[in-house]
N, C-alpha and C positions, 0 to 999 in steps of 0.2 A: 499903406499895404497892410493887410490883414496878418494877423499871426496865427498860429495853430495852437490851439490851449495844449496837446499833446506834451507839445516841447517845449523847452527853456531856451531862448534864444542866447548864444554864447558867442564872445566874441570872435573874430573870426581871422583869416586870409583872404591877402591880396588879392585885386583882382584877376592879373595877368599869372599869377603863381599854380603852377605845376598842371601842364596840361597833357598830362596820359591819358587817351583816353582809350578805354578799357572797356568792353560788352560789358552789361552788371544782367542780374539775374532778380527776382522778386521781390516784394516786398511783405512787410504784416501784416496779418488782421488786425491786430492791438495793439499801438503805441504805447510803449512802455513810458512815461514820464521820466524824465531828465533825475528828478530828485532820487530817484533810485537805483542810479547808477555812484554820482558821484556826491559826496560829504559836504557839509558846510565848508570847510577847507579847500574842496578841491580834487581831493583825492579820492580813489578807487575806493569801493565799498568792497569789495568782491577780487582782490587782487590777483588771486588763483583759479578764478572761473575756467581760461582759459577759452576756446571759439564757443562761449553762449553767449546766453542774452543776458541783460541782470539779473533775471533770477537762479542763473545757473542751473536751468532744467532746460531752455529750448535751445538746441545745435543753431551756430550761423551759417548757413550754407551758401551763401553767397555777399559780398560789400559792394554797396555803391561808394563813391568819395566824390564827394561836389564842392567846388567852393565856396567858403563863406565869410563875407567882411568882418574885419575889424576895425573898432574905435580909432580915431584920425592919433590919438595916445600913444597907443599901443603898435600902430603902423610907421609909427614915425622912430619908433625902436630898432636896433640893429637886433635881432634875433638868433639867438647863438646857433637854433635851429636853421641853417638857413635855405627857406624852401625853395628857392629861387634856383641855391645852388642844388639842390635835388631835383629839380624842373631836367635843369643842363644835363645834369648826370644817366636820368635817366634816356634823356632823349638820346645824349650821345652814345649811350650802351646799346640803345635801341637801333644806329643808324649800321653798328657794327652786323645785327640782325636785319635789319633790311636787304642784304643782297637775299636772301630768301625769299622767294614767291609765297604768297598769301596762300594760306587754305580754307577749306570750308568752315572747318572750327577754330583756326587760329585766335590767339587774342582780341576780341572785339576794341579793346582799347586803340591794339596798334592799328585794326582795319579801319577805325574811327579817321584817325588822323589823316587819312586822303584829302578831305573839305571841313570845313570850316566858317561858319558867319557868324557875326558877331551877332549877341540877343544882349539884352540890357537884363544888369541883372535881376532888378523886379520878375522882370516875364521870365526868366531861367528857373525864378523861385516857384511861380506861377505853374509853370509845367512841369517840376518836378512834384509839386502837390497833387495836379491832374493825375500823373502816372502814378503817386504813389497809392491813390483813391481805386486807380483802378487796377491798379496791383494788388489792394485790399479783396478786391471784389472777386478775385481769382481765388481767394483762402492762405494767398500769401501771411504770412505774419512778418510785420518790420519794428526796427527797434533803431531810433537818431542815440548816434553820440557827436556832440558840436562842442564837446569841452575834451577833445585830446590832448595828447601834447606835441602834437603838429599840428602850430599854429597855422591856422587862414584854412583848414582844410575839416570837412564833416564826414562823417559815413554813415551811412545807412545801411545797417545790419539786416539781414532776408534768414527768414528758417520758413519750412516747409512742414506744415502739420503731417500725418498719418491718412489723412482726408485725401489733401491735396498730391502728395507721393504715388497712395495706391493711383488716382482718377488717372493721372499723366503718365504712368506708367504700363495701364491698359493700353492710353490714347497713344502711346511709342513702343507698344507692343515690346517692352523691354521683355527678353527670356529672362526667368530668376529659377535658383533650385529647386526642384520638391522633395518631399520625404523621400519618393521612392529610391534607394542606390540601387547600385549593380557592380559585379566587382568585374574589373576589367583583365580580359586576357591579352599575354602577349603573343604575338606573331610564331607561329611554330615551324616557319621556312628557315632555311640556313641565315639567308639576310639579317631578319629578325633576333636568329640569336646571338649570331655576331655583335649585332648593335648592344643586345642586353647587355652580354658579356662584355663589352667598352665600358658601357654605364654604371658596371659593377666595380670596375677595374681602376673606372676615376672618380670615384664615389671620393677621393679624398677633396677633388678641386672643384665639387661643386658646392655653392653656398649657403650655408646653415639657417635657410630659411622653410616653412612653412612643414616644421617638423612633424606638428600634431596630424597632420592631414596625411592617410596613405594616399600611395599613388595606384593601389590596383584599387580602389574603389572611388567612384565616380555619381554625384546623382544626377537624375532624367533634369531637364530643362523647358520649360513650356512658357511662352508669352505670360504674365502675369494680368488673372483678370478677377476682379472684382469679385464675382459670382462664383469662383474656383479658391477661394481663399482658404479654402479644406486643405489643398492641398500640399500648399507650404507651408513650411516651416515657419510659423509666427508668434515661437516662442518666447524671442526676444525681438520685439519691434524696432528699436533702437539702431539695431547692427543689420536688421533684414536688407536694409539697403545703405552701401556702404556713401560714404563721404563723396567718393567719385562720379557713383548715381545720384546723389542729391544734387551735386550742382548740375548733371546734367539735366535735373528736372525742371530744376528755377531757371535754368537757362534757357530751355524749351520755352516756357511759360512767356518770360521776360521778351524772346523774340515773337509772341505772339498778343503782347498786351501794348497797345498803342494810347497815340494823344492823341487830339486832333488841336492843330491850330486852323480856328477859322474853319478852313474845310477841308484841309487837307491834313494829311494823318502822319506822325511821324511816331519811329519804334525805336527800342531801345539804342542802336546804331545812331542813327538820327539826332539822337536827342547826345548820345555821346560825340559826335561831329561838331554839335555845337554850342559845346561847351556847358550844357543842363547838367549836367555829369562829367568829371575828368577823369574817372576811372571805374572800372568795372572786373572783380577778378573773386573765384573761392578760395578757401584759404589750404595754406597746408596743416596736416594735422598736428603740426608740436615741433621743437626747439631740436635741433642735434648736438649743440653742442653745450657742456657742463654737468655736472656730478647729478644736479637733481631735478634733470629733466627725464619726465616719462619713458615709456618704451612706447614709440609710434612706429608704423611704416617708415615713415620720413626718415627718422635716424635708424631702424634698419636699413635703408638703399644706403643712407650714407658709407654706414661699416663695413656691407657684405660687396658695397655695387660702385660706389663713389670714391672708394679709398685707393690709393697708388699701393697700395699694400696687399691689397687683393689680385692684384693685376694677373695673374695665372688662372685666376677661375673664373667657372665658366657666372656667365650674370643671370642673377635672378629676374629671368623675363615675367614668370607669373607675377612677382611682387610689381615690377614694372607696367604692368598691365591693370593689376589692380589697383595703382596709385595714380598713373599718369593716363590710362586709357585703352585702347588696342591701336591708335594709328601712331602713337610712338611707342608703346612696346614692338610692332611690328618693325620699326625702324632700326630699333637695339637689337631683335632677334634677325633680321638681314646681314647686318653691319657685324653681329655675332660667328653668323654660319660665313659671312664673306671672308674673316680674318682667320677665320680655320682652315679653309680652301686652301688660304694663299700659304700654308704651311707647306705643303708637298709642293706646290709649285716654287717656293724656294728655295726648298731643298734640294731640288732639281737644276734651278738657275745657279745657285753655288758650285755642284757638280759642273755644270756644265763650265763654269768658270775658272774651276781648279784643274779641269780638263784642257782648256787653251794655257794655262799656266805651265801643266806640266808636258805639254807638245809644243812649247816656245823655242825651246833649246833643238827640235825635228823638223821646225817648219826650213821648208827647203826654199821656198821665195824669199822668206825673212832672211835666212842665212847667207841667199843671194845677193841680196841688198846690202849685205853688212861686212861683205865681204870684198876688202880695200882691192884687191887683186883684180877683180873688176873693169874699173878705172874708165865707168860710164859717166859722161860729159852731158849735163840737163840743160836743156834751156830756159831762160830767165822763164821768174814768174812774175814779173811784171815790169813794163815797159821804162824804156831809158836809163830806171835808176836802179834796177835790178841787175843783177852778173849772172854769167852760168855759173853750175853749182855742181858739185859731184852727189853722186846719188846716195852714197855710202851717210851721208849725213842723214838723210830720214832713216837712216838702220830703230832708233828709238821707238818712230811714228809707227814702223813696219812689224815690230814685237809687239806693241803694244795692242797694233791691231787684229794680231791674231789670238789675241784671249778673247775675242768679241765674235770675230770671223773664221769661224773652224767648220767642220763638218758638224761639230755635235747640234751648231745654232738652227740645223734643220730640223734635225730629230726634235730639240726644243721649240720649235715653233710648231710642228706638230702637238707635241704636248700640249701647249697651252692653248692650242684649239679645241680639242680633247679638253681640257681642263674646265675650258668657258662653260662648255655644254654640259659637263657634270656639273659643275658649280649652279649654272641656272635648274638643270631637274635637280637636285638636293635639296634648294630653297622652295621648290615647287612643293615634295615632299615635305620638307620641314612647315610649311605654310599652312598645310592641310592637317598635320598633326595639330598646329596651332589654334584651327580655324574648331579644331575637335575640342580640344582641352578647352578652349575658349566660346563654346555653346556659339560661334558663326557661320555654322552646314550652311545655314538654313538663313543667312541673313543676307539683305537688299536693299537696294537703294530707295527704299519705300519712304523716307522723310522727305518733306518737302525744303526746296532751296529757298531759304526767303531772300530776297530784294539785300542789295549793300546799301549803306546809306546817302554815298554819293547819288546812285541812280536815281533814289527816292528825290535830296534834293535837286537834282537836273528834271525827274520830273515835276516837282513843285516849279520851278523856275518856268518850265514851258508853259506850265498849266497858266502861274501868271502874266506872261505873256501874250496867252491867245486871246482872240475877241470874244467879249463877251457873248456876244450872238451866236459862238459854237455851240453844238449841241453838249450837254452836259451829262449827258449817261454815256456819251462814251469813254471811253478808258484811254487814258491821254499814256504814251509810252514810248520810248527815243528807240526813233526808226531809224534804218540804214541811211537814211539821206540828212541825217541829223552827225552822224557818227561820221559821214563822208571824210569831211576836214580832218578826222584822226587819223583814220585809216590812209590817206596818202601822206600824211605827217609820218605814221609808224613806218609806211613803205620806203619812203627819202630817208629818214633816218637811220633803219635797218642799211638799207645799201652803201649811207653815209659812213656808217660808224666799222664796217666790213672793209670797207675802200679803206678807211683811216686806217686797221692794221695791215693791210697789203703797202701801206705807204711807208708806214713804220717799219718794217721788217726791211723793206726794200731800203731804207736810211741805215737799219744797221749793217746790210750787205754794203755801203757803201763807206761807212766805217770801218768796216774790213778792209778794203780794196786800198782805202788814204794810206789808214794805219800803217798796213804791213810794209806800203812805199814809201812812208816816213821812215818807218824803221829799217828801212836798205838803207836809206840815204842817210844816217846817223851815224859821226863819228866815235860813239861811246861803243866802246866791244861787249859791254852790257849789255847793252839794247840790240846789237845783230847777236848775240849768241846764242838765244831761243825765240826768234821769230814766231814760229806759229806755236805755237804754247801760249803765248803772251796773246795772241791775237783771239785764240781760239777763247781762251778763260773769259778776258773784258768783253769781249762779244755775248758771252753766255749768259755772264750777268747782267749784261745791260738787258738782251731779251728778258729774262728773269723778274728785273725789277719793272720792265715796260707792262709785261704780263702781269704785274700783280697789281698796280696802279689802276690800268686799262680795267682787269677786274671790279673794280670798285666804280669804277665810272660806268662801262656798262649795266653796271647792276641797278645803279640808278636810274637811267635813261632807261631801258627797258621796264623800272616800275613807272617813269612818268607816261611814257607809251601809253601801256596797258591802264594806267589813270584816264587818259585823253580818249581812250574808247569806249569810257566807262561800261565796264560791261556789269550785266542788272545783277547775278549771281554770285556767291563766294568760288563757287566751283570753276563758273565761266574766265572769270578770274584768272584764277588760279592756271589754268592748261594755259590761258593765253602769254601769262606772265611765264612759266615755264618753258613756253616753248621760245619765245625772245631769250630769256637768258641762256638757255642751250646752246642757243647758234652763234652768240655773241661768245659767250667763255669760251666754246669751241672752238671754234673762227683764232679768236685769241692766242691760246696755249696751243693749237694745232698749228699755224701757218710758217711759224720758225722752223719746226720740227720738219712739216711734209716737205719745204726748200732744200733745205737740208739733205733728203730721202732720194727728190726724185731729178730735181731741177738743180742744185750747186755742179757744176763739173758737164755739166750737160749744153747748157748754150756757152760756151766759149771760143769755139773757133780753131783756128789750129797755128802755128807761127806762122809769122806774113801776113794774116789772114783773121786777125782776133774779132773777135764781136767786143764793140761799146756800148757804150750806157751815159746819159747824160755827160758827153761831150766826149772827153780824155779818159773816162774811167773804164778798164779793161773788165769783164766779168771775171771773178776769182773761181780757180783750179782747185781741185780737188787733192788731196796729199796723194802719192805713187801708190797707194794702200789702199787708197780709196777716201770716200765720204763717212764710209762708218765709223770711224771712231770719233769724228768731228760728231756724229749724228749721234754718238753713246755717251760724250761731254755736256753736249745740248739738254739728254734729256734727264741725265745723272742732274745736273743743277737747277733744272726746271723742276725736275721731282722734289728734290730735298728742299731747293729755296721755298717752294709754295708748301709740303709741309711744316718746314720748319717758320716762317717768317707767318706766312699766311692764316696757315689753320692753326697751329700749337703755340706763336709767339704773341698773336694778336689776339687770342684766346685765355692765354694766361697772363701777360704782360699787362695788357689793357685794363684789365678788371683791378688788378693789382693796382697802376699806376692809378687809376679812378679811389680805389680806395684811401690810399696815401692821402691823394689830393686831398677828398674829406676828412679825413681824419685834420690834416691842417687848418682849412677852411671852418671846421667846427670852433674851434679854438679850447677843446677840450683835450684832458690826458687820456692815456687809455682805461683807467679806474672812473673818470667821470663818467664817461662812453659806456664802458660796461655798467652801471648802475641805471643811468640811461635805456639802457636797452633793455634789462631786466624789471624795467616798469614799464616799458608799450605793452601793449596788447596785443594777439596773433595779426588781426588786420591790421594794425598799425607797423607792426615790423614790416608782412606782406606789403607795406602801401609804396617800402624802400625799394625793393625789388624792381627788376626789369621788368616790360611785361612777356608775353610769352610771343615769338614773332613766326612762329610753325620752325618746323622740320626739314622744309627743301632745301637750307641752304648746308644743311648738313648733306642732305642725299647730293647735292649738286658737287658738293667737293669729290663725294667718293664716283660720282661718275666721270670726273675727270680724273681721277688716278686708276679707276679700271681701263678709260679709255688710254692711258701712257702705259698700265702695265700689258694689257695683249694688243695692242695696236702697233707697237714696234717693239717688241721682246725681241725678234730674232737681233737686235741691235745693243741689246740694254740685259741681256739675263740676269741681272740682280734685281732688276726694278721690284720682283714680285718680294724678296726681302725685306726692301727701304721699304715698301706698301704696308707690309707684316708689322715690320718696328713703329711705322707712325699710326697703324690701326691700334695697336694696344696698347698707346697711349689717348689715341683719339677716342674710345670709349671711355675709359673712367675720364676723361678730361669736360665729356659731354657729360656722360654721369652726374660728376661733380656741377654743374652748371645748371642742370636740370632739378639738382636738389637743392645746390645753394645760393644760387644766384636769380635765377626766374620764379618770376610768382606760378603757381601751381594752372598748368592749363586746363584749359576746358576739355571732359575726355570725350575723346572723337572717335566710333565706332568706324573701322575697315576690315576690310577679311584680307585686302592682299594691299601691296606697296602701287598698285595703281600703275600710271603713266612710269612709274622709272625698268619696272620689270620691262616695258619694251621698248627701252633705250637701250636698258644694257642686251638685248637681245639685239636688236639692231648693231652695237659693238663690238658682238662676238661677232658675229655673220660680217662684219665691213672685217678686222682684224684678221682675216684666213686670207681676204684678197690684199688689205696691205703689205702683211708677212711675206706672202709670194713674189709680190713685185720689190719689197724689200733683198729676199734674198739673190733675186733675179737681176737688178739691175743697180742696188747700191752693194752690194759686197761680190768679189773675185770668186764668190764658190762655183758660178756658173764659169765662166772661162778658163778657171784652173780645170774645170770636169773638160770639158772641151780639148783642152792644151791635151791633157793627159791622154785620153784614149782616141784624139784625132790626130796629132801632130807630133808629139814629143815620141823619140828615135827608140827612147827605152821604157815607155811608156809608165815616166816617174815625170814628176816637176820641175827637173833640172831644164836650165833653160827656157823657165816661164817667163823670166822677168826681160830676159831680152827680148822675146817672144811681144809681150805686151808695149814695147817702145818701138817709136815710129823714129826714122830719120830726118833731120832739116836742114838743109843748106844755108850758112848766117848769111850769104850774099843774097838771100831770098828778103830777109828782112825789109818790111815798109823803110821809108826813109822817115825818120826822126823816135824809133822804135828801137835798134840795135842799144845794145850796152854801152853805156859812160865808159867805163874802165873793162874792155875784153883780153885786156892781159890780168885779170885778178887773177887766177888759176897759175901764172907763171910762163902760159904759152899758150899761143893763137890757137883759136878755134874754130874751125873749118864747120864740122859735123856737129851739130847736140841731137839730143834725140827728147820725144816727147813722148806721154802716153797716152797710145792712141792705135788704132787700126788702120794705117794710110799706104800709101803707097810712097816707095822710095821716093828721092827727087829725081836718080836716075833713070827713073822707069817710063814709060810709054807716056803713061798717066798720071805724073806725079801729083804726090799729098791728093790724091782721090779714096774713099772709101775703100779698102782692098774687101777681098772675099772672107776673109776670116770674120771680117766685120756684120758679114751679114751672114756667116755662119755661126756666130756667137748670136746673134740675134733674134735670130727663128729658135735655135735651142733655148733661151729665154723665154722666149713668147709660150714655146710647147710646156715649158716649165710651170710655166705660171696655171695653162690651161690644167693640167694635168694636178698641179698640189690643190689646187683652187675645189676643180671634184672630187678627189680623193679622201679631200679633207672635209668637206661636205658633207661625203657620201656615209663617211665614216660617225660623223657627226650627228647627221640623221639617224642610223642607224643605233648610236647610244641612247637619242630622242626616244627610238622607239622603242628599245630595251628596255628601260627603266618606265616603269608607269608611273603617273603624274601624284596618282593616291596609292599612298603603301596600303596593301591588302589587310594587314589588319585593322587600320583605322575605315578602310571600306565597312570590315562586316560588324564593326564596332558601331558606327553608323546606322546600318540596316539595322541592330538590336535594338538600338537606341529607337528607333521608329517602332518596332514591335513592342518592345518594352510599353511605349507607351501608346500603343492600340489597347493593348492589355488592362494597362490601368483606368483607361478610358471605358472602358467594356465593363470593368468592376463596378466603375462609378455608376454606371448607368443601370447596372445588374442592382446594385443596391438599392438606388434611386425604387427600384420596380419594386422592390420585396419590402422595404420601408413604407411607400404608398399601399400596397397591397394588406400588412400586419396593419396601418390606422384605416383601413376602410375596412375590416373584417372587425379590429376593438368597434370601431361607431356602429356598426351593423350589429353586437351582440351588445352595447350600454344600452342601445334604446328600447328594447322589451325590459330588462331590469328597469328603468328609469320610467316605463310609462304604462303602469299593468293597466289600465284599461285599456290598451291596444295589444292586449294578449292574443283577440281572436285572430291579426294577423302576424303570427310571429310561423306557425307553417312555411309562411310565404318568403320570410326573409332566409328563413335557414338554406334552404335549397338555393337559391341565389348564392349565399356565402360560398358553401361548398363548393359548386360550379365553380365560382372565380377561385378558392383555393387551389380549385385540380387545375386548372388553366394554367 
């Protein structure tokens, strides 16, 4: 095998060791020579460069890392380094990041890792020389380091001339600033001042970044083009495009610079799928932690945006935007404006809750119930080994349930319909400010999607496959009848993996039903002394932990899916993968809850008369109180357990416990470690790092606690709190993860959050009609309204509770159904009563639905109809109130287009007068310059003139 004079071949790593594979971005014109980087010794020539090349003048803007052997010597050493165990580490960091759907700019590394074949390593070496010749040929500049101190592993350094920056930045029509500014006005409507006036007010909690820059002056922005280079500012060429445009340019570059094996073409994906490259990533700019590291971006996020310290202020979305991109700044300023919303809506949910606290001691049902004088006689809840029971015992279930179930949980579910709809126009607004501040009016999906590198190798696979004898100019590409097999694979499995949790839930309803007939039948006065508390809690956590498991396992199966369909696009990708996981987490965290809501208490039957289930098992009843506080335990433990366990505990725990591990596994102190790591280089520390695995699985969590908090509020009024408390941790928690734990992404231009805005729009809209039918038919507020202005004598609640209990005759009981022991109470029992709307047993038609029943019913139904428009209607009409662009960033806009008519008009006006002054000087040099054509100099003067006057 040929060597390349360029480089110094240096020993190397394993073969199978560390496969990230990671997008890379360009290469160099000029191979820098090996001897000028490091010493006869070994050692760095250049200790302090920091992200250049060796000579400490050219930026890296992007590393590849490829494997490279070493000596049978040197491999047969235990290497205290040990890469093997940073393979593991980071794959397992990464898998915690895979429930997240792919994006269009995600890490190339992790999109790499779908497929895989194995290439020997000659030919790996082979085509990274091909690609690196024709990465040359682009104007890339690359620079080999193969003597790191991560053994078995090389990189390949990429910086981007000033050549190669401007051309690709025409060719992606990136906007850059011009000279021109303009100072910006604010808004002079009430709206407007109010906002200032905030701005001024909290000027203490916003963060001490990007002081030197005013905010009323703004400059024009214009595509950068070659031939306009007048116009910018390109005083300092260096800083004209910052860090985060360079890699996005090498990256541009890299997914448009291929190989060809043979004849078929493979790009930089490709070649990272199969192992030519095991990683691909830019780097961050500099160190955040220790006395004498620089001032970067990077350790500003850290102090202003990453620190638990800052937790009250508001985040610097500009600096986030200019380090990481616009489609996760956009994430942070979302997930920003969403945890400020949920402020008034908590503070509301509080009220609303100190509001049931303080009418506990007034509720006249509860006092009903809890009132021994009574001396109403229940029938069993459940068959044989159950006893009747006096009512006065749920007195606890009946207070408790009306902190949840009052009159205010109406008015609160209105709110928070109301709340949805301002919350989505605010962001709509805040979006349009953003898309202003951040030069994207004007921007579109004008890039092109290139190809994933699975599709490429599925289509090389086909291509070798077909007969030779096919025509060869046509374009070989996996049709619908190629993708067949996946698509009824995704379909069986989708209904498969849905079924599984209706089965599940349906298992823990029957752990209920055992449980609570164990616990009758137990001799311990322990275990009968709080029956349903005991039953309700293990039941909540088991759903709990089934839900956070199932989580993890959906997450996977939905990307193997979406793998099996291969679909050609990162984008295509991406919705296909999203919308499986949606329906799968949905499905999940939703089917406990809505049992719970609409169906527990509902198929049961009536005494004599029960409804089964899998043989002997009774359906379980709902407490005298109802299902809602059962359905307020549900989603109280479902919230907290998945933010606590899920998002914040495996978030921080995991990283942690990962680190420990290595630190052991290294077999170093923490003094060696630090010395150690004060001698890698920027790529070399980035090579420890995770890669970057996008942003959905962050948007994914938060749409499943928008969808717990206004999907059943009228059941949970605190939920919008617990949301508050784990968002303001859940920002600087990602903050900090973004800065110190992920290698720096690739930045991804968007103007808006995409597909999730019409989730959560679809959210609000389903939440108005859950609410209703929550209020309507899991909580008494409908039939208390009813009792009271139809039925009851003095038209108060007295006599509701008797009102809602039906009568049943015990000689009615099935035979092997009546109670073991019906002298527990101390005396026979003729009558118990149940709840329900029947008719006596005396009566004509006994245990028959009576009329109350179906005039509680219709009232229900009209209920629902009526809050369902009302709250619609009202809804809409905020819609339409609020317009989507605040007026001043409209005519801010429209200046901004004049402004630069304007400047465009000058240029052109110059243009004219600059031509016009050299063709009138060449018209008056050439009679001075040629006196023998003096006799026609008459001629030329008149001409001048004329065009002067013109």
């Amino acid at each position: 095998m040929r060597r390349s004079d360029d480089y110094l071949p240096v020993p190397g790593g394993e073969k199978n060791l560390d496969r990230n594979f990671d997008s890379c971005r360009g290469t160099n014109n000029e191979s820098i020579p090996m001897k000028n980087i490091y010493a006869d010794d070994g050692s760095l020539l250049h200790q302090q460069l920091g992200p250049y090349f060796s000579d400490g003048q050219r930026r890296v803007d992007y590393v590849l890392a490829y494997n490279i052997q070493k000596p049978s010597s040197i491999r047969r050493r235990s290497s205290r380094f040990d890469n093997n165990f940073f393979r593991q580490l980071r794959r397992s960091m990464s898998m915690r990041s895979s429930r997240a759907p792919l994006q269009p700019k995600e890490d190339p590394e992790f999109a790499a890792k779908e497929q895989r074949s194995d290439y020997h390593e000659d030919d790996k070496r082979f085509r990274r020389e091909e690609f690196e010749e024709n990465l040359r040929a682009t104007g890339l500049e690359l620079e080999k380091d193969e003597g790191s101190k991560i053994l078995g592993i090389g990189f390949l350094k990429i910086h981007a001339p000033w050549n190669v920056l401007c051309r690709e930045a025409e060719f992606m029509k990136l906007k850059m600033p011009t000279k021109k500014d303009y100072k910006v006005k604010h808004g002079s409507n009430l709206v407007e001042k109010i906002r200032f006036f905030i701005h001024k007010v909290t000027a203490p909690l916003h963060p001490k970044v990007d002081a030197n820059q005013p905010e009323s002056v703004k400059f024009l922005s214009h595509p950068f083009s070659r031939e306009k280079q007048h116009l910018f500012d390109l005083s300092d060429r260096d800083k004209f495009f910052d860090t985060k445009t360079r890699s996005s340019i090498v990256y541009e570059v890299l997914k448009r610079t291929r190989c060809t094996r043979e004849k078929y073409s493979m790009g930089i994906t490709s070649l990272l799928a199969n192992g030519v490259y095991t990683s691909a990533y830019p780097l961050h700019e500099g160190d955040i932690e220790g006395v004498n590291s620089e001032p970067n971006d990077r350790k500003l996020l850290y102090e202003e945006w990453a620190s638990y310290s800052v937790f009250y202020k508001y985040q610097p979305i500009g600096l986030v935007r200019k380090y990481f991109g616009e489609k996760v700044g956009l994430y942070f300023a979302w997930l920003g404006v969403y945890t400020q919303m949920l402020i008034p809506a908590a503070i509301v949910g509080v009220i609303v809750f100190l509001y049931g606290c303080a009418t506990v001691d007034d509720n006249i049902p509860s006092m009903e119930i809890c009132d021994p004088r009574n001396n109403i006689t229940m029938c069993p809840l459940c068959d044989h080994a159950c006893s009747y029971w006096k009512l006065v015992t749920a007195c606890g279930t009946a207070r408790a349930s009306h902190l949840f179930d009052n009159p205010a949980t109406v008015f609160f579910s209105i709110f928070m319909a109301l709340w949805a709809v301002l919350f989505m126009e605010h962001w709509k607004r805040r979006q349009m400010r953003l898309n202003y501040a951040w030069d994207l009016t004007g921007f579109g999906e004008e890039e092109e999607d290139h190809n994933r590198a699975e599709y490429e190798l599925r289509v090389m696979q086909k291509t070798m496959r077909q007969d030779q004898s096919a025509p060869r100019d046509e374009k070989v590409k996996l049709t619908c009848t190629d993708r067949l097999p996946a698509y009824i694979t995704t379909v069986v499995m989708m209904l498969f993996m849905v079924t599984v949790t209706f089965v599940i839930v349906f298992g823990v309803i029957l752990y209920r039903i055992s449980i609570k007939a164990a616990l009758h039948m137990s001799n311990y006065p322990v275990a009968k002394s709080n029956i349903r508390a005991t039953v309700k809690g293990t039941a909540a956590v088991i759903n709990l932990i089934i839900i956070i498991i199932l989580d993890e396992i959906y997450a996977i199966i939905a990307r193997w899916l979406t793998t099996l369909e291969v679909p050609k696009t990162d984008k295509s990708f991406e919705e296909r993968l999203i919308f499986k996981t949606f329906i799968l987490k949905f499905v999940n965290a939703f089917t406990p809850i809505v049992y719970l809501a609409f169906f527990r208490g509902r198929l049961v039957g009536r005494p004599g008369k029960y409804l089964y289930v899998v043989g002997s098992y009774r359906m379980e009843e709902c407490a005298h109180a109802g299902c809602l506080m059962e359905l307020c335990i549900q989603l109280c433990i479902t919230m907290l357990g998945k933010q606590l366990i899920q998002n914040n505990l495996f978030e921080i725990g995991i990283p942690k416990l990962k680190k420990l591990l290595r630190k052991r596994k290294s077999e170093m102190d923490s003094r060696e470690e630090e010395e150690l790591n004060k001698s890698l280089q920027r790529h070399e520390k980035d090579h420890f790092l995770c890669p970057f695995a996008g942003i959905n699985s962050d948007y994914m969590e938060m749409i499943i606690q928008f969808g717990m908090v206004t999907l059943f509020v009228a059941s949970f009024p605190l939920a919008p709190l617990f949301a508050l408390l784990n968002n303001i941790i859940e920002i600087r928690l990602d903050a900090k993860k973004f800065v110190m734990e992920l290698r720096r992404p690739i930045a991804a231009k968007a103007k808006d959050i995409g597909i999730w805005y019409n989730l959560l729009r679809g959210l609000s809209k389903v939440a108005v009609i859950v609410n209703a039918f929550v209020i309507a038919f899991t909580s008494d507020f409908i039939p208390r309204l009813v009792y009271q202005y139809t039925y009851s004598p003095d038209g108060t609640l007295h006599g509701f509770v008797n009102h809602t209990l039906s009568y049943f005759n015990v000689s009615d009981f099935e035979p092997g159904t009546a109670p073991l022991q019906p002298m527990h109470l101390g005396y026979k029992v003729e009558i118990c009563r149940f709840k329900d709307y029947r008719e006596p047993p005396w009566s004509s038609s006994p245990y028959e639905l009576s009329k109350e029943f179906w005039a509680i019913l219709a009232v229900r139904l009209g209920f629902v109809i009526v809050f369902q428009n009302v709250v619609m209607l009202m809804s809409d009409f905020v819609d339409w109130l609020i317009p989507d662009i605040p007026k001043d960033i409209s005519l801010q806009i429209h200046k901004e287009k004049i402004l630069m008519v304007e400047l465009f008009m000058k240029e052109e006006q110059g243009k004219r007068i600059a031509a016009r002054d050299n063709h009138s000087q060449d018209n008056c040099i050439k009679p001075s310059s040629a006196p023998h054509q003096s006799p026609q100099q008459p001629r030329s003067r008149p001409v001048t003139h004329a065009r002067a006057g013109w």
